[in-house]
C-alpha positions as semicolon CSV with decimal commas, in nm:
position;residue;x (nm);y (nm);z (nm)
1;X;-0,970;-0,546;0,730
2;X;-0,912;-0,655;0,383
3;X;-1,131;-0,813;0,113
4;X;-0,958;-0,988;-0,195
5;X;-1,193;-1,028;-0,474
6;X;-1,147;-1,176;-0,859
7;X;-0,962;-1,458;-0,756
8;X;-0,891;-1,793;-0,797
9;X;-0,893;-1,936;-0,435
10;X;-0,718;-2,279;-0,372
11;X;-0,915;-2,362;-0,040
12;X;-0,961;-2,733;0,112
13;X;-1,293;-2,907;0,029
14;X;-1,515;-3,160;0,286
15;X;-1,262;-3,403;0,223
16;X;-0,935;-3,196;0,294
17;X;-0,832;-3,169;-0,062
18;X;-0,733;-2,851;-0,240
19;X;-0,944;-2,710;-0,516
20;X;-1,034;-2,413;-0,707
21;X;-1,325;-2,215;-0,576
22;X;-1,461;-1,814;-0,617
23;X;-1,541;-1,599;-0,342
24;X;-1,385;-1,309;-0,143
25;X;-1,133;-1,389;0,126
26;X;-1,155;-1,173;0,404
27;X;-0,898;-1,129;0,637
28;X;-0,691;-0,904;0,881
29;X;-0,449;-1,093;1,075
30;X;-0,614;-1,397;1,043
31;X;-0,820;-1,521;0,761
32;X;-1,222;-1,386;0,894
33;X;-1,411;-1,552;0,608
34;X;-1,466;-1,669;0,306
35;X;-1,765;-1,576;0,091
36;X;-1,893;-1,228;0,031
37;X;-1,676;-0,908;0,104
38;X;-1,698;-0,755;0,418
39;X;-1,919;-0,422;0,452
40;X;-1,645;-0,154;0,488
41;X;-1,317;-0,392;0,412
42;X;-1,031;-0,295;0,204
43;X;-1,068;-0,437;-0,208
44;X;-0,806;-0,621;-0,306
45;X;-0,861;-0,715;-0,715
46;X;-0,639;-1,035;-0,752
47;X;-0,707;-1,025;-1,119
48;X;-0,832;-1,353;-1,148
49;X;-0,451;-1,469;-0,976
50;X;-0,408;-1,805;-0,819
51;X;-0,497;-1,756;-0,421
52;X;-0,289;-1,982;-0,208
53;X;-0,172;-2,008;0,120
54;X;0,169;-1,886;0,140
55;X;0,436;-2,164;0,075
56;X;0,656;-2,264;0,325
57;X;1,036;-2,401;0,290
58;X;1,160;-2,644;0,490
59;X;1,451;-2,697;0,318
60;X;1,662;-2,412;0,237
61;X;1,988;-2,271;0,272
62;X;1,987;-1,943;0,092
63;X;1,942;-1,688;-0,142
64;X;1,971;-1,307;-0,292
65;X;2,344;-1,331;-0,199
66;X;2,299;-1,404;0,171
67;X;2,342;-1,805;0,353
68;X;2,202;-1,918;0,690
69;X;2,581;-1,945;0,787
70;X;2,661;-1,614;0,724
71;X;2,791;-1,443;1,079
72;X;2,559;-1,124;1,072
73;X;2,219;-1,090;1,154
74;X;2,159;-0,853;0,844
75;X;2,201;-1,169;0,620
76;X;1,950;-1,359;0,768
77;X;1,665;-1,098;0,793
78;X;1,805;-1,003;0,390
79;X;1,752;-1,386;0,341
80;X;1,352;-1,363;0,530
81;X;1,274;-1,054;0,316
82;X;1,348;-1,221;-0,019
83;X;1,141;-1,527;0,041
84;X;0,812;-1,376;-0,027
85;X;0,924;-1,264;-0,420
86;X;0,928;-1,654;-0,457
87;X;0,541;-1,677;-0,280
88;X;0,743;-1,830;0,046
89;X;0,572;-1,658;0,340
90;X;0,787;-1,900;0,624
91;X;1,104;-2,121;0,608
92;X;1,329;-2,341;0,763
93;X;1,656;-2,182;0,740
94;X;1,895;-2,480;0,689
95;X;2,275;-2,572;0,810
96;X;2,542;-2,665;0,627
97;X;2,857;-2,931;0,818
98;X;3,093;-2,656;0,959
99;X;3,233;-2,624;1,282
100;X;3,026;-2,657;1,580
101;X;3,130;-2,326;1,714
102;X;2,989;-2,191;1,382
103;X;2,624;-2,436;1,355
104;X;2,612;-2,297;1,696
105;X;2,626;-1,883;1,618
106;X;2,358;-1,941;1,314
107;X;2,126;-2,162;1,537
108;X;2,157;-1,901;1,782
109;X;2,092;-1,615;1,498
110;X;1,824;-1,806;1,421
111;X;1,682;-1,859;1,731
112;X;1,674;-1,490;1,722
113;X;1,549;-1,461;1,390
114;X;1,185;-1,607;1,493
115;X;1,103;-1,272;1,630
116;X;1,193;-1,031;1,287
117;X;0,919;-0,804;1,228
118;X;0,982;-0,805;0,831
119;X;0,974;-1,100;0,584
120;X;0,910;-1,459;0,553
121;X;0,792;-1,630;0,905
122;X;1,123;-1,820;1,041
123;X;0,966;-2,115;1,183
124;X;1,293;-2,286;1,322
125;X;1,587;-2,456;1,159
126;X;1,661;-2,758;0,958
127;X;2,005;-2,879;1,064
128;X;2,141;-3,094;0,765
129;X;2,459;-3,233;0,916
130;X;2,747;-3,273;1,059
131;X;2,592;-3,634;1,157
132;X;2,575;-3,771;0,816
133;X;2,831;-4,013;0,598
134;X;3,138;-3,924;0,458
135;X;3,046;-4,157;0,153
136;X;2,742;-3,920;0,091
137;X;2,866;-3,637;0,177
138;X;2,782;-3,420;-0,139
139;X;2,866;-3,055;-0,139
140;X;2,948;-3,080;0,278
141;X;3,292;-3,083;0,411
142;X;3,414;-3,402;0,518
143;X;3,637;-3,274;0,768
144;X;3,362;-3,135;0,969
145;X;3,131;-3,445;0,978
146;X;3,106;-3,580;1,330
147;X;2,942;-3,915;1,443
148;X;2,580;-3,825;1,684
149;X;2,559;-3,726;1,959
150;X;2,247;-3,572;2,108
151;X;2,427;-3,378;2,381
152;X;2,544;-3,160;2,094
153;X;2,219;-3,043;1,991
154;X;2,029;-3,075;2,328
155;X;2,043;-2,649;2,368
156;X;1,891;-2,628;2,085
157;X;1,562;-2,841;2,093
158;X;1,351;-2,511;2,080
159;X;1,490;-2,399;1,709
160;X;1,596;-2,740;1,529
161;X;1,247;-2,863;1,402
162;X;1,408;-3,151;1,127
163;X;1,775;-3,287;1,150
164;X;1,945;-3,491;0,871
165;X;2,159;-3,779;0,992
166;X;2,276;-4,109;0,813
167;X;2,143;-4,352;1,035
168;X;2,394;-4,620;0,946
169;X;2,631;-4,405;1,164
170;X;2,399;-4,189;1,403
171;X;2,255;-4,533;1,563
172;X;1,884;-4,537;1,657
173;X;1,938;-4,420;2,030
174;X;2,019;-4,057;1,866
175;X;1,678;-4,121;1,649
176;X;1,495;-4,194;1,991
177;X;1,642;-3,851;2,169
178;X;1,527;-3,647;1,871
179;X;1,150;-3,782;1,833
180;X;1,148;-3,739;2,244
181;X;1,175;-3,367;2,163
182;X;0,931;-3,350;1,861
183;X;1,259;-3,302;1,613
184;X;1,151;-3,449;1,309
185;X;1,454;-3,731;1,163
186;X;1,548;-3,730;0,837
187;X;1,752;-3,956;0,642
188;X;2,030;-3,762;0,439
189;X;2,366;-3,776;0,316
190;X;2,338;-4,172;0,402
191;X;2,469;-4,535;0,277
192;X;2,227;-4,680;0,471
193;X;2,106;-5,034;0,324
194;X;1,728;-5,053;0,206
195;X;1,680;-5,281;0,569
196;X;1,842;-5,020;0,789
197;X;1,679;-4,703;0,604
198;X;1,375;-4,906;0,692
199;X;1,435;-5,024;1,077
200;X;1,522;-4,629;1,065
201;X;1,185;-4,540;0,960
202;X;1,007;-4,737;1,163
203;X;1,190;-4,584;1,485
204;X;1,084;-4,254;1,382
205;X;1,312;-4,108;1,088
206;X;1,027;-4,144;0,841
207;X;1,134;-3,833;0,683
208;X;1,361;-3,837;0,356
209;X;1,618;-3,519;0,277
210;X;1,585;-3,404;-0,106
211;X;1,481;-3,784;-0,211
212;X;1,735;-3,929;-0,468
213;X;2,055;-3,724;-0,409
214;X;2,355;-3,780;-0,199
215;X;2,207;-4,119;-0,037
216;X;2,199;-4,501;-0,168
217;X;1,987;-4,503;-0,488
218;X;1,714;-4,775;-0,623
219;X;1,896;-5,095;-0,726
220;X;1,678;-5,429;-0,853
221;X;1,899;-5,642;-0,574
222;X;1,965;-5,319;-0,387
223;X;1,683;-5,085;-0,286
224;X;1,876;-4,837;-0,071
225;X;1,734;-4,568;0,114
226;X;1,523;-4,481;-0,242
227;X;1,361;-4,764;-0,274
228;X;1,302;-4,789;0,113
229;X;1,162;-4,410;0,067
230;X;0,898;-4,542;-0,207
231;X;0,784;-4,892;-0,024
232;X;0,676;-4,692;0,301
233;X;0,476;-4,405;0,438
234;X;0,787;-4,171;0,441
235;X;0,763;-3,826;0,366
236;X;0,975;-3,757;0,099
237;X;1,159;-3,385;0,006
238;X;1,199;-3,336;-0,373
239;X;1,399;-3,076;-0,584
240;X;1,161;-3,053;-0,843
241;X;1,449;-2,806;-0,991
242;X;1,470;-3,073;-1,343
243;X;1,854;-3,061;-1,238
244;X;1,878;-3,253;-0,924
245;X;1,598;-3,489;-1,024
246;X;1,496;-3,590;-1,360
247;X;1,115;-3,502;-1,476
248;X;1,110;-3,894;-1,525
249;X;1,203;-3,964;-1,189
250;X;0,956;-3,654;-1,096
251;X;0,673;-3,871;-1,270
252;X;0,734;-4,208;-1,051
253;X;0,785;-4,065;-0,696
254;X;0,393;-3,905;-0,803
255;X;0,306;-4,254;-0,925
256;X;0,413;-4,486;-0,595
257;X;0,352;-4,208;-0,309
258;X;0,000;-4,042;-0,231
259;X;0,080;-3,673;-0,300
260;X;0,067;-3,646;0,110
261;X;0,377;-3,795;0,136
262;X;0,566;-3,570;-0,106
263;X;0,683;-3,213;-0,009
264;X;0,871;-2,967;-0,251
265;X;1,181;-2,780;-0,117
266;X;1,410;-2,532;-0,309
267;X;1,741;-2,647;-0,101
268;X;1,899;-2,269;-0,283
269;X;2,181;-2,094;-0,184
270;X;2,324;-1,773;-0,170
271;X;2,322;-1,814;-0,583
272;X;1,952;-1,868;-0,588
273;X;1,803;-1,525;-0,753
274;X;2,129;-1,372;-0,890
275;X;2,203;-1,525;-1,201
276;X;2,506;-1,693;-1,343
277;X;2,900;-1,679;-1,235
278;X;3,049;-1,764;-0,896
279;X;2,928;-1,800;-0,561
280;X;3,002;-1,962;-0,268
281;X;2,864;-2,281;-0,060
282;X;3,003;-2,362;0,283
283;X;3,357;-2,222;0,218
284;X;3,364;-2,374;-0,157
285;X;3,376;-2,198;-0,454
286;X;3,071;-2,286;-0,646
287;X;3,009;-2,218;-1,032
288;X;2,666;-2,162;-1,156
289;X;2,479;-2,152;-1,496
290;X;2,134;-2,111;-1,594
291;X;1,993;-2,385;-1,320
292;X;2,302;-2,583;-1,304
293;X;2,537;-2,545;-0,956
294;X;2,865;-2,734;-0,927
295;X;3,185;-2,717;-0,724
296;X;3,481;-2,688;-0,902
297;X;3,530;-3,076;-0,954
298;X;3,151;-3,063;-1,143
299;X;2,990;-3,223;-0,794
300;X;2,660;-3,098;-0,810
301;X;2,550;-2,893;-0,488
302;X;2,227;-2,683;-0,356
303;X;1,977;-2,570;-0,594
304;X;1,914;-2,147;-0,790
305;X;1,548;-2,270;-0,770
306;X;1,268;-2,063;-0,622
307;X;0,975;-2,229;-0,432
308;X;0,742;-2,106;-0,737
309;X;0,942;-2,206;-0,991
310;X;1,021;-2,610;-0,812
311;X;0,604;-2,614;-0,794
312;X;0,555;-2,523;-1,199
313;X;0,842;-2,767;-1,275
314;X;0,676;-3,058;-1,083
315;X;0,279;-2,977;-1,204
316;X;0,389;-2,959;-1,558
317;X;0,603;-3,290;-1,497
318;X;0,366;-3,531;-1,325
319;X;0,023;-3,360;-1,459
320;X;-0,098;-3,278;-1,091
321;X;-0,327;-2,976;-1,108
322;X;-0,231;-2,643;-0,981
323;X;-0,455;-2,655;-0,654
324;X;-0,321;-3,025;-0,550
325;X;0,033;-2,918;-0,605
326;X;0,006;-2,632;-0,386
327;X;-0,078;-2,891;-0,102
328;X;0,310;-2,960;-0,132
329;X;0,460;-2,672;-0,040
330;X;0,144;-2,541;0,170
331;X;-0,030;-2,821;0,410
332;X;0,241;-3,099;0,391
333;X;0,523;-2,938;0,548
334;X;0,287;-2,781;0,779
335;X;0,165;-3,096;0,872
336;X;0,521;-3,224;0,882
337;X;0,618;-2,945;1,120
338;X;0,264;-2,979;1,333
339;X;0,138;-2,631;1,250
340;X;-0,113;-2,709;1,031
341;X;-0,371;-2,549;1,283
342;X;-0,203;-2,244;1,231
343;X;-0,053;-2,231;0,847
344;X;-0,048;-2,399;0,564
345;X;-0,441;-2,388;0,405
346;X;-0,662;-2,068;0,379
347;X;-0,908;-2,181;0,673
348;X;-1,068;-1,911;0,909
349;X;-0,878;-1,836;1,170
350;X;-0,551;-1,949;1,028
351;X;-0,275;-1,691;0,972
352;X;-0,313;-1,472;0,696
353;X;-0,043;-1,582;0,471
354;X;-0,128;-1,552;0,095
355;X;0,040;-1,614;-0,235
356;X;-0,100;-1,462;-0,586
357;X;0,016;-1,599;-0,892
358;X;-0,063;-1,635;-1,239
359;X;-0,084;-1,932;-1,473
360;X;0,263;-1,962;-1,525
361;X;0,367;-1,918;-1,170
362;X;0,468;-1,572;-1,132
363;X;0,409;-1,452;-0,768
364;X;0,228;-1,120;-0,803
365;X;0,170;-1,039;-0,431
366;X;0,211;-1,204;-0,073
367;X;0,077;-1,142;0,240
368;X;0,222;-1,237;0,611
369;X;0,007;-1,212;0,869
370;X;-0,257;-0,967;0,684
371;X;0,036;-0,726;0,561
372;X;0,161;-0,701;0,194
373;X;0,485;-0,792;0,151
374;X;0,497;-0,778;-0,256
C-alpha cells in the first residue's frame, strides 16, 4: 500500500467538477482513500506536484520512433512504455488508410496489445480511415480510401472503440451498425455539408476527429462540419499543439462548448519525442521542425505534441485552470469511451492511475495500476 503526501490533488467535488484539494491519496491497485495516510503505507512526497488521474489518448498514432502500423509487436509495447513520460497512463492506438490486409495485422497486434504487462493501458483502437473523403484526405493515402462497409470491420467490434468516417460517403446505415456495437462515430477527413454533419450527429456520430483540420471549415453561408461541431452537443477532439489549431481558434471552441464537450488528443507520430529531421507517416516521408510536421509538398500531417504539453498549450490559451483542464484528457474521454467507472478521476475504487506534474507541466512520476512507471 502506498500513501502520497505533499500534493496538490485534482479530485472531483459534490458537483463532479475538478478542483484542487490537500490530503493523502492512498492506494494499491485501486485508489483506497483519500484523507489521512494509512498506518503502515508506503510515503510517497509529491513535492507539492499536481496529482491527477493519469491522462488518457484517444487519439494517437505514435511516438519515440515506433507507429501503430508498424508490423512487430516490439513497436507497439515500445509505443505503451513511452506514454507515461508524457503523464498518459492509457491510449487509443490509432490507424492510418493502408491496406486492409495491413489495418487488419495492427488491429490484431492490438487486440493483443490489451494484455501487455508494461506501460500505458491499451484500451482499444481508434480506426481513422480508410472510410473517409478523398477531398479531405490530409496526410492519408488516397489510393487506399475505400467507401463503408461494416462487414469490413465486423471482426473487430471487440478492439475498435471510435472510427472516423466522412459521412457524406459512409451513408448513415454504416453509422447505425457501429452505434449497435457501442463503436463510437466520428466525423473525420469529411466534406460533409453543415445539414448532413448534422443529420450525422443526430444518428449517432456526435463525435468530431481533431476539430478544424482536414474537414469543411466555418463559413458565414457555409457552416460545414465546424460550425455543425459548435451549434450541437458534439464532442469535439482538439490539437491544442498551437500548429494545427490557432490559440485564437483554441479560445472560441472554450467559448461556444461547455468544457464537457471538448477532449484534448496529441494525434503524434513516430516523430513525436525525437526532435527535428525526417520521419515517416504511413509510407510518406515526413519533415519535421520544432512543432511543425509536413510532407514533402508542406501538407501538414500528425502532431510531435505530448499529452502534457497539448494540456499547458490549451490552459494558458483559453485561461481554464489547471484542475478543469485536466477533466479533458482525464474524465471526458473516459466518459466518451464508457469507462469512467473505472478511469479517468481519482475516486476510491477507481484504478490507480496517477500523473505528477509541476506548474509548468512537467510529468515527474506516473503510476498504472498502483505501480511506478516514471
Amino acid at each position: 500500500m502506498k500513501a502520497l503526501i505533499n500534493g496538490r490533488l485534482i479530485l472531483p467535488d459534490a458537483h463532479g467538477n475538478f478542483k484542487i484539494f490537500s490530503g493523502a491519496l492512498n492506494f494499491d491497485e485501486k485508489i483506497i482513500s483519500i484523507g489521512e495516510p494509512i498506518d503502515g503505507a508506503e510515503i510517497i512526497d509529491a513535492e507539492n506536484n499536481f496529482v491527477a488521474p493519469g491522462f488518457i489518448n484517444i487519439h494517437i498514432h505514435g511516438a519515440a520512433g515506433v507507429d501503430t502500423m508498424d508490423d512487430e509487436i516490439a513497436a507497439l509495447k515500445k509505443f505503451a512504455e513511452f506514454m507515461p513520460r508524457c503523464g498518459v497512463t492509457s491510449f487509443l492506438p490509432t490507424t492510418m488508410t493502408m491496406p486492409l490486409e495491413k489495418i487488419y495485422r495492427a488491429l490484431e497486434r492490438i487486440r493483443d496489445g490489451k494484455n501487455f504487462s508494461h506501460g500505458a493501458k491499451i484500451l482499444g483502437a481508434h480506426l481513422e480511415g480508410p472510410f473517409i473523403n478523398k477531398k479531405f484526405k490530409g496526410a492519408q493515402a488516397e489510393e487506399n480510401i475505400l467507401p463503408a462497409d461494416f462487414a469490413l470491420i465486423k471482426n473487430f467490434v471487440d478492439v475498435i472503440k471510435i472510427v472516423t468516417v466522412a459521412p457524406e460517403v459512409s451513408g448513415f446505415d454504416f453509422i447505425d451498425r457501429c452505434r449497435a456495437e457501442n463503436i463510437v462515430v466520428s466525423i473525420g477527413h469529411s466534406a460533409a455539408t453543415y445539414e448532413i454533419a448534422m443529420a450525422a450527429i443526430a444518428r449517432g456520430a456526435n463525435h468530431i476527429t481533431h476539430l478544424f483540420n482536414a474537414q469543411t471549415g466555418l463559413h458565414h453561408r457555409k457552416p460545414g462540419v465546424v460550425g455543425a461541431a459548435l451549434d450541437s452537443s458534439a464532442i469535439v477532439e482538439l490539437i491544442a499543439d498551437n500548429v494545427h489549431v490557432h490559440p485564437a481558434a483554441q479560445r472560441l471552441v472554450a467559448k461556444a462548448k461547455p468544457r464537457s464537450e471538448i477532449i484534448l488528443i496529441t494525434d503524434s507520430m513516430r516523430a513525436c519525442g525525437l526532435g527535428d529531421g525526417v520521419s515517416e507517416l504511413g509510407g510518406q516521408k515526413v519533415f519535421v521542425k520544432g512543432n511543425l510536421a509536413t510532407l514533402a509538398d508542406g501538407t501538414l500531417v500528425g502532431s510531435v505534441a505530448k499529452m502534457n504539453e497539448v494540456l499547458k498549450n490549451f490552459c494558458a490559451n483559453t485561461g481554464i485552470d489547471v484542475a478543469a483542464g485536466v477533466e479533458l484528457v482525464t474524465k471526458n474521454p473516459a466518459v466518451k469511451l464508457k469507462i469512467f467507472d473505472k478511469l479517468g478521476s481519482l475516486a476510491v475504487g477507481k484504478a490507480a492511475d496517477i500523473a505528477l506534474f509541476d506548474d509548468d507541466f512537467n510529468v515527474k512520476k506516473t503510476f498504472i495500476d498502483g505501480e511506478a512507471t516514471l
